[in-house]
N, C-alpha and C positions, 0 to 999 in steps of 0.2 A: 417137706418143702415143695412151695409149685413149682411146676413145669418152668415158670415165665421167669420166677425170683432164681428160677439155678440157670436160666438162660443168661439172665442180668448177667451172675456170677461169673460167667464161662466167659463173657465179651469181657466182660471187665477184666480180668486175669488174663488175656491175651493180648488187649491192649497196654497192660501195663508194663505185660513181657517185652513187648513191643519197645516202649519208652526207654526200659532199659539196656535195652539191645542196643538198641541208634546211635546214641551217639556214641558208645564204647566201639563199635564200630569204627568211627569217624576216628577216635584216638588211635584202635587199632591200624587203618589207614597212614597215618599221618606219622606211627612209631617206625611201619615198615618202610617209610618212605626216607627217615630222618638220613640213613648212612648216604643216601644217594643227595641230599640235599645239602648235606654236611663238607663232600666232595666239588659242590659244585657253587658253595657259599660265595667263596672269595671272587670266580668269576662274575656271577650274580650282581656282586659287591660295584664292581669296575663297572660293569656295564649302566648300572642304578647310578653312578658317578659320571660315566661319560655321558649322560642321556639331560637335555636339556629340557624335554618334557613330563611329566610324571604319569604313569599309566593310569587309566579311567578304570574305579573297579565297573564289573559288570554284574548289574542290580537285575538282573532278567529281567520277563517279559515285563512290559506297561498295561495296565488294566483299570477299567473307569468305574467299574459299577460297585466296587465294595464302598466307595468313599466318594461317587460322585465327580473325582478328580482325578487328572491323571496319576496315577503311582504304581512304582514299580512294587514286583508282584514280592517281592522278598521283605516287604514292610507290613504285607496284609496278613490281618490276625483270623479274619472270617476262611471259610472253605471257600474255595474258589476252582471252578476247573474250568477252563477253555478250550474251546475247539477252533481251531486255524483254517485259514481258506487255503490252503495248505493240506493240510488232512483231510477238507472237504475234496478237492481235487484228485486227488492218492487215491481218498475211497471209492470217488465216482457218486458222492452220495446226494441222491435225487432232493431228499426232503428234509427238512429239518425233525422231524422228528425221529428220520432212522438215523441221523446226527446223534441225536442226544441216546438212543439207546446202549453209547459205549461212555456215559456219566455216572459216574460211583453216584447212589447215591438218588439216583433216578427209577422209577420204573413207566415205561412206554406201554401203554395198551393198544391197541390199534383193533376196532369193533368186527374189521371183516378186511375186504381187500382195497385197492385205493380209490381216497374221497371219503371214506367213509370215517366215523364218530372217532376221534384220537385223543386222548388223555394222558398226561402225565404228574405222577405221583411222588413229588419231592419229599424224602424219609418221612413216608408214611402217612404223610399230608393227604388231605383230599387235593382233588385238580383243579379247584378252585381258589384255592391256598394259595397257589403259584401266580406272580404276576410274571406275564409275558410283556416284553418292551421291545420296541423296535425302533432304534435313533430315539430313543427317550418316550415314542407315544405308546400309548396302553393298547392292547393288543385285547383284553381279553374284553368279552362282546356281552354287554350291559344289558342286552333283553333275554339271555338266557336265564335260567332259572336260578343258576347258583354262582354266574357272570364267571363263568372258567373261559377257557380258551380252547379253541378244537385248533389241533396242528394240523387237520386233515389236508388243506389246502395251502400250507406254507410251502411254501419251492424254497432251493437255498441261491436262487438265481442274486446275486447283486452284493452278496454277504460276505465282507469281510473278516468277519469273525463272532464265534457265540461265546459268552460266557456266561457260566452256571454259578449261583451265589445261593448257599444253603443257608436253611436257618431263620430268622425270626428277621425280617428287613425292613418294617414297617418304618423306623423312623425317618430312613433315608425316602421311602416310596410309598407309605403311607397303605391304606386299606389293600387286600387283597394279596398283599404280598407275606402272611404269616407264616409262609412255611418255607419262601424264598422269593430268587429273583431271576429269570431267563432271560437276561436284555443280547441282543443281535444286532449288530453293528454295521451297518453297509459300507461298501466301498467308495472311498474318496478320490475322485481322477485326479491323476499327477504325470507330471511328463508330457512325452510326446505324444498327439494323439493314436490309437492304437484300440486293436479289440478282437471279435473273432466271430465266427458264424458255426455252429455244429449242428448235428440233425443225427437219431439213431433210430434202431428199429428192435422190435423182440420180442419174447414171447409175450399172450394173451393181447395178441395186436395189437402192439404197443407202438405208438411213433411218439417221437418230442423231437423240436423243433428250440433253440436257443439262439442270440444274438447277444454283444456286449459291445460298447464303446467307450471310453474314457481317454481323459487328457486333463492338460491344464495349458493354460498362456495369460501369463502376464498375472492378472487378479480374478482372472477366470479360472474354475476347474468344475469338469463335470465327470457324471458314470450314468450311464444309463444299461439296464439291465432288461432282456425279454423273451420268455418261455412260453410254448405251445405242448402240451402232453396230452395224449389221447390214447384212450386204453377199454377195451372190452370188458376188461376187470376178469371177478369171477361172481359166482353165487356169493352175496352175503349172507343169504343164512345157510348155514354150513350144508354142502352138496352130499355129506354123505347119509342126510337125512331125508333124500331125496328131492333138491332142490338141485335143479341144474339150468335155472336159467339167468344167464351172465349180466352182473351190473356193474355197466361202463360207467366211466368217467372221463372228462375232458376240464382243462384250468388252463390258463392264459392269465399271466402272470407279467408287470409291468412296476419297473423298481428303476427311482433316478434320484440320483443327489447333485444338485446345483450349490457352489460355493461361489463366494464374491469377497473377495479380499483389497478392497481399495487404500488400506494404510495398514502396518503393521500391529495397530492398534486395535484395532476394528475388523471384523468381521461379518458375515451372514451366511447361513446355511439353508436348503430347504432341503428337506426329503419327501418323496409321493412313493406309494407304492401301492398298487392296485389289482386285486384278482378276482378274475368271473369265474367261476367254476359249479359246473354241472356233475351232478352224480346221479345216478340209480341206485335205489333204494329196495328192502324188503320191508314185508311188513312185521317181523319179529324174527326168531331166531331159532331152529327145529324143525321138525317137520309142519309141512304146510307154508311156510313164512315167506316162498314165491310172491311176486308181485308183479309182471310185465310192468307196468307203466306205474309207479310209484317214485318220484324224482323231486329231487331238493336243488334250485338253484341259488348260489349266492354270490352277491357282491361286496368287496371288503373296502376300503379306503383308508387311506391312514397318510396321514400329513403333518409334516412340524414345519416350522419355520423358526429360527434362533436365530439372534444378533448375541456375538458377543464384544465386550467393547473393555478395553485394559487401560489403565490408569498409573499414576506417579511408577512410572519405570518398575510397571508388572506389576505392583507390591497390592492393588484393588482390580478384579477383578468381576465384571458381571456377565450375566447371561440373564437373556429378557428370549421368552420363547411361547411361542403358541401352539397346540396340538387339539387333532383332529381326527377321532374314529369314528368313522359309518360303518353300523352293517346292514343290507339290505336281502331278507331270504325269504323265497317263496317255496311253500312244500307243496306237491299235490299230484292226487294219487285217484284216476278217475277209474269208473267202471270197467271191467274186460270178462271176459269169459267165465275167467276162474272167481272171479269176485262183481258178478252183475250185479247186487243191491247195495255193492259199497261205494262213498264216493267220501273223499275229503278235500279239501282244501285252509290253508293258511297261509297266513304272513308275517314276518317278524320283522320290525325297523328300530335302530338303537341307534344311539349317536352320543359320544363325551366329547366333551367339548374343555379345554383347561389353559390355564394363563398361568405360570412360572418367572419367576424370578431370583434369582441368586446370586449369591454374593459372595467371592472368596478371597481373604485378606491373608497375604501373606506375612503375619506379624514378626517373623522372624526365621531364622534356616531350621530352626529346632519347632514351631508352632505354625499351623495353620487352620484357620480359623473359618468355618464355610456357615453363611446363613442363610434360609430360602423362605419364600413365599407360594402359598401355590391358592388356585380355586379352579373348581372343577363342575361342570354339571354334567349329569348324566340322565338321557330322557330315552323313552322306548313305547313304543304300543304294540299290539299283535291281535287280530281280528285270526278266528277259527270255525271252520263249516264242517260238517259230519252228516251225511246223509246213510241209514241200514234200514232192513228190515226193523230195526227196534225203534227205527222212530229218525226224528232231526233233532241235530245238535247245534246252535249257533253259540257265538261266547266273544267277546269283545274287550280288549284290553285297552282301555281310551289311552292316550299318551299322558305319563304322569314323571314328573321329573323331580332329581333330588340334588341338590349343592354342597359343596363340602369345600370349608374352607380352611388354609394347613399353613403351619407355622411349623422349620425345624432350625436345630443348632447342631454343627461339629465342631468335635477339636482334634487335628491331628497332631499328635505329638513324637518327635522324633530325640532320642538320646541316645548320645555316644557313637550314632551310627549301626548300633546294636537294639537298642528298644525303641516299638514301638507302639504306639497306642492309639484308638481310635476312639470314643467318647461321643455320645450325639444323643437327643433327646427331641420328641415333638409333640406336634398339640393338633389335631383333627377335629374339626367341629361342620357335625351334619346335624342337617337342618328338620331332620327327623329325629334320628335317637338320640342325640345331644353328643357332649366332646367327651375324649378319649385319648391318652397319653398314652406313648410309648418309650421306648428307650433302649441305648444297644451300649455296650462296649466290647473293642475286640484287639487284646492287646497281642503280640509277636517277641521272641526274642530271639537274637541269632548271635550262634555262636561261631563266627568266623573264622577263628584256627580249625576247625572241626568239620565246618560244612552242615551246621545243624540248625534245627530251627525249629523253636517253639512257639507252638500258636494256641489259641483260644478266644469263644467270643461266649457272651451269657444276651440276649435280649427278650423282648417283647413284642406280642405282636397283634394285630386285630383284622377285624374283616367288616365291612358295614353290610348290612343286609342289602341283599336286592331289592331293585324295583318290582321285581314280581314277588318274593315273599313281604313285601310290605302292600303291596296293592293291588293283587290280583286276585279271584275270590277264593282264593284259602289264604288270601293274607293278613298278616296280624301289623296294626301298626306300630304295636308296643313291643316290637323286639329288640331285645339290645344286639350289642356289638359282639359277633365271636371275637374270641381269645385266644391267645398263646403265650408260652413262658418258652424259651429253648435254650442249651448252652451245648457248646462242644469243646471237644480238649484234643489235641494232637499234634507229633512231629512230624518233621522231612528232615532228609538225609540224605548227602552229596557224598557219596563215594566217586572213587578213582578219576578222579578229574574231574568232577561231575558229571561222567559218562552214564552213571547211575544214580539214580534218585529215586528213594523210597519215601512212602507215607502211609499213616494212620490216624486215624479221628476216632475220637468214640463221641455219637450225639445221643441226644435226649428231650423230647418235645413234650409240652402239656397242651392240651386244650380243652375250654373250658366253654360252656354257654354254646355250644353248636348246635347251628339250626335243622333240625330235622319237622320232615309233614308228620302231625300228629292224623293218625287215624279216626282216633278217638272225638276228634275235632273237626277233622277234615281242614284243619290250614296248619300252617309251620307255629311251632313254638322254639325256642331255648330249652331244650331239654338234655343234648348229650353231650358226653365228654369222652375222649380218647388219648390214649399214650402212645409214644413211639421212639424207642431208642436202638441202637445199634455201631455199627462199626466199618468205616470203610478204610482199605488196605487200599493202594497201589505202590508199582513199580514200574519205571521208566527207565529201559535200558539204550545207550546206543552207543556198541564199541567201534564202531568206525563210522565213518560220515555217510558209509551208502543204505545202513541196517539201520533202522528206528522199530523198538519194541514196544511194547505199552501193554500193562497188567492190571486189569484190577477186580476186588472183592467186594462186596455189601450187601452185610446180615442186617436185617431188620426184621422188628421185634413190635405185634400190634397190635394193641388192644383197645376191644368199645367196652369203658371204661361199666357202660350201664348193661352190658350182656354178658362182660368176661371172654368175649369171642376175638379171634383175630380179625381186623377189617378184612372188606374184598379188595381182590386182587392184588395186592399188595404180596410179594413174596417174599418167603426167609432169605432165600439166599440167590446172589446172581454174580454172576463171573462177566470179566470180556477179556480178550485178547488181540492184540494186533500189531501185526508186524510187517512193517514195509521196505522194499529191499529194490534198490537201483543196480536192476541187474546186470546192465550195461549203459553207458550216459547216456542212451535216448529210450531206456527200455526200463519201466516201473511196473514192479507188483506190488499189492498189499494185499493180506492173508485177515480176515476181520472172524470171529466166532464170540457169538454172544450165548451165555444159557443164563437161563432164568428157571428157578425153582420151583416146585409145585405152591399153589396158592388158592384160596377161596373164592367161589363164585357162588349164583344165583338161579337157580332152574326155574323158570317160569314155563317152563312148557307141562309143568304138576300145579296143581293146584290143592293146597297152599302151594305156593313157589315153596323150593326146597333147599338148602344149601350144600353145596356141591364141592368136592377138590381135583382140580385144574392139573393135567401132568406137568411133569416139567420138561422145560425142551430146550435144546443146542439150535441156533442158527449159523447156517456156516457161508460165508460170500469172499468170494473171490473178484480180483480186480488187476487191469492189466493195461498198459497204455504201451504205446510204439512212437518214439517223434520219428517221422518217414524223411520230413523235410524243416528247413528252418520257421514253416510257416504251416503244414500238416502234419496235423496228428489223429495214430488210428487208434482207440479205445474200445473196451469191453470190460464185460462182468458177468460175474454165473450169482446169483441171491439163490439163498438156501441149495447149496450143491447136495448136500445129499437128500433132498428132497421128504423135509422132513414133518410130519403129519400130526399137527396141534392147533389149539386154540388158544385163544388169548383173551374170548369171552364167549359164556357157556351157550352152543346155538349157532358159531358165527362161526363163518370159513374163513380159509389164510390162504396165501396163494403158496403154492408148491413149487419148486425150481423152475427159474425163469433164466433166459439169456438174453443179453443185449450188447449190442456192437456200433458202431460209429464213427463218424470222422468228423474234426475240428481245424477249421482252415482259421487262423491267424491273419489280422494285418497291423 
């Protein structure tokens, strides 16, 4: 039997373990508790009699991005995890992408120290797989080659909240999103006006620089958000290969949501949010890979604007919205010392552009009915100069743009209060490779006396080829549409009051028609296919209101279906841990430890390049906060305390135990 088919076996059998554990569990709970309930029935009884109002259950958290709508998280059949501006706080956490390194289910690459190349890998997905959203616009940058999304330069400054949506999401969000969905939610001003100013300082000369304000009055509310970081960095390509000379980074960061509410019917939103950010660059990864003056500068933009407007007493709902991504990056990397006959220069400029409209019909307490419109263009150019001893290089990518016009349907359906079901179907039609359907269903059931809940979703997914594999010169214009098939199956379980909740998924992805550069050709075809299943575990403990724990596991399992090899970077297994504890009312720790398991990489400093295996490694951060006065607060954090010495891609340095401290004045 292979390796892979008794890996299958072993998740599968611990999963199932799993299944049947949980809810006997929840019985088990609910037998031990019956004597004391029994005892306390009749008072119970009286009180439910004397009470003129009847208790609201509690449906937990609200969340938008499985279904588009608001719904509470205990009807949703897909994975879902969420991160709190709450937790981002607790943690002190700078960036969204060291956010998401404690998501079941994720893996965080980060190419060297900050600024630099960042990727994330949803079960097993390539990073391009991944659609990034921010207030609804598309985040990921349409001149790149394989149109992924670099987290390098996201700050979590303005962010309300992140939620992580696995799995196949295309119908709902169309191209790019086949492996899932990252949408990040900003904050909405309310209340009195109010905000705060901080400034901190710490290792590898680090300063940032923050600002926030928000409020509302009357039919007005705003937030506006704004970050300064600057930082020496370290060596990107790893120091202990002899490379010690430091590439800084600096990002300035600018995030504001404007609302306009003139009748209760009506609405308008606008979101902007804008970063310039500078980095130093090397020129590869190993020895040699120094570069003094090798630097990427870029500018990001991203804009929505939405009305929404309600009809016959709520029952018709629309949303009519506009969205707006610019990237603008220049690379370049002139002559010095160590490199006098080289010189390069480029430029990348991309820009989506899209018009949405939706529609949600509330047909009754048990159905609701969502339909939408979308069209989109996406255009880009990139001119590139190359001066060596081998000669000049020039190469010019003219601006070539593509449209893609999208039709969807949901059905939510709600029974008994206990089932429910999500339903949705769409239709993508680009103006190159022609249309492409998808489709999702993701039903739930909950068992209420119990604390139990069953979930599961089966969909499909796709990806349109880039602007550059259709029109650059290794492009092919006959490429079709990558694939996906996915489904997952798993419980949650509320013990002891729901002090504790547990859970497990086991998923499974196909993909089919992926675009890889043929060599043999010299431009991209549809040539490969890959698998990816596994299993994600958590546990969420919190026995008293000051202690919040959080546990979790995920195996994953990867195969290039046309080499039999596991992908890169992608690893078997990854833990996190975290617990935060209010150790007196104005005094917060949190305790965060991430490890991630040995995994596949790429040696190019051999030639042929060679494949390599990656150790595995523990991050361990600590985090500490002091409120001094009603209006200051002192903060710190120690990142990697035990100072620990890995890579996370083969050639590229990490930065080693860093300290940081600070004050945050409020008004």
């Amino acid at each position: 039997m292979e390796i892979r088919e008794m890996k299958k076996i072993l998740i599968a059998a611990l999963f199932a373990a799993f299944l049947t554990v949980a809810p006997h569990a929840g019985f088990a709970q609910e037998a031990d508790d019956s004597d004391q309930e029994k005892d306390t029935a009749t008072a119970e009884q009286q009180e439910s009699e004397d009470s003129a109002e009847q208790p609201v259950e509690d449906v937990g958290d609200i969340v938008v991005s499985a279904t588009k709508l608001e719904t509470p998280s205990r009807e949703v059949g897909s994975s879902l995890s969420v991160i709190t501006r709450e937790q981002l706080q607790r943690r002190q956490t700078r960036t969204v992408a060291d956010a998401l390194k404690t998501v079941q289910g994720l893996h965080v690459v980060e190419t060297a120290g900050p600024g630099q190349t960042t990727s994330v890998f949803m079960r097993g997905a390539k990073s391009e797989h991944t659609l990034v959203l921010i207030d609804g616009v598309e985040m990921n940058d349409p001149i790149s080659p394989g149109r992924a999304f670099d987290f390098a330069d996201l700050t979590t400054e303005n962010i309300e909240r992140i939620e992580v949506l696995r799995g196949p999401q295309s119908t709902l969000y169309g191209s790019d999103a086949m492996g899932g969905v990252i949408n990040i939610i900003t904050k909405k001003g309310k209340g009195k006006p109010g905000g705060f100013v901080s400034a901190e300082a710490g290792s590898f000369s680090t300063f940032r620089e923050r600002a926030h304000a928000s409020g509302s009055y009357k039919w007005l509310d705003y937030s506006l958000g704004f970050s300064r970081l600057d930082t020496d960095g370290i060596s990107a390509a790893e120091e202990g290969a002899g490379n010690d000379e430091e590439d800084g980074y600096g990002n300035t960061s600018i995030s504001a949501k404007l609302g306009i509410t003139p009748t209760e019917m009506f609405n308008v939103d606008t979101m902007v949010r804008y970063t310039d950010a500078l980095v130093e660059l090397d020129n590869f990864g190993g020895v040699g890979g120094d570069d003094p003056n090798h630097e990427s500068d870029q500018e990001e933009l991203f804009l929505r604007t939405e009305a929404e407007l309600s009809l016959f007493d709520e029952l018709w709902e629309q949303e009519l919205g506009f969205s707006l991504t610019d990237y603008d990056r220049d690379v370049r990397n002139d002559t010095d010392l160590a490199h006098p006959n080289s010189l390069s220069q480029s430029s990348f400029d991309g820009r989506i552009v899209q018009f949405d409209w939706q529609h949600n019909l509330y047909l009754h307490e048990t159905n609701t009915l969502t339909l939408g419109l979308e069209t989109e263009e996406e255009r880009g150019e990139s001119d590139f100069f190359s001066q060596s001893s081998f000669g000049t290089t020039s190469t010019s990518f003219a601006e070539e743009t593509a449209r893609t016009n999208s039709a969807y349907i949901q059905d939510q359906i709600r029974l008994w209060d206990s089932f429910f079901t999500t339903v949705g179907a769409r239709l993508d039609d680009h103006e190159d490779f022609g249309s492409e359907t998808t489709y999702r269903v993701a039903p739930a059931y909950v068992f209420k006396e119990t604390g139990t809940k069953i979930k599961g979703s089966y969909g499909t997914g796709f990806k349109a080829p880039t602007l550059y594999q259709l029109f650059s010169q290794y492009g092919n214009s006959n490429l079709d549409a990558e694939e996906s098939t996915g489904w997952d199956a798993g419980v949650e379980q509320s013990l002891f009051e729901e002090k504790l909740t547990l859970g497990a998924t086991y998923f499974s992805n196909e993909f089919d028609d992926l675009i890889d550069f043929n060599t043999g050709t010299s431009s991209f075809r549809n040539v490969a296919e890959a698998e990816t299943d596994g299993i994600e575990l958590s546990a969420d403990y919190r026995p008293i209101e000051k202690l919040t724990t959080g546990l979790t596991y995920t195996y994953t399992d990867t195969e290039d279906e046309s080499t039999g090899e596991e992908l890169l970077r992608r690893a078997d297994n990854k833990v996190t841990f975290d617990i935060g504890y209010d150790v007196l009312e104005n005094w917060q720790v949190n305790l965060q430890i991430v490890y991630v398991g040995e995994r596949d990489d790429m040696d190019f400093s051999t030639w042929p390049a060679s494949r390599v295996e990656l150790d595995d490694y523990a991050l361990v951060n600590l985090a500490s906060s002091y409120q001094v006065t009603e209006h200051t607060e002192l903060f710190g954090r120690i990142e990697n305390l035990f100072d620990e010495d890995y890579q996370e891609v083969k050639g590229f340095g990490t930065p080693g135990i860093g300290a940081y401290g600070g004050v945050k004045v409020s008004f």
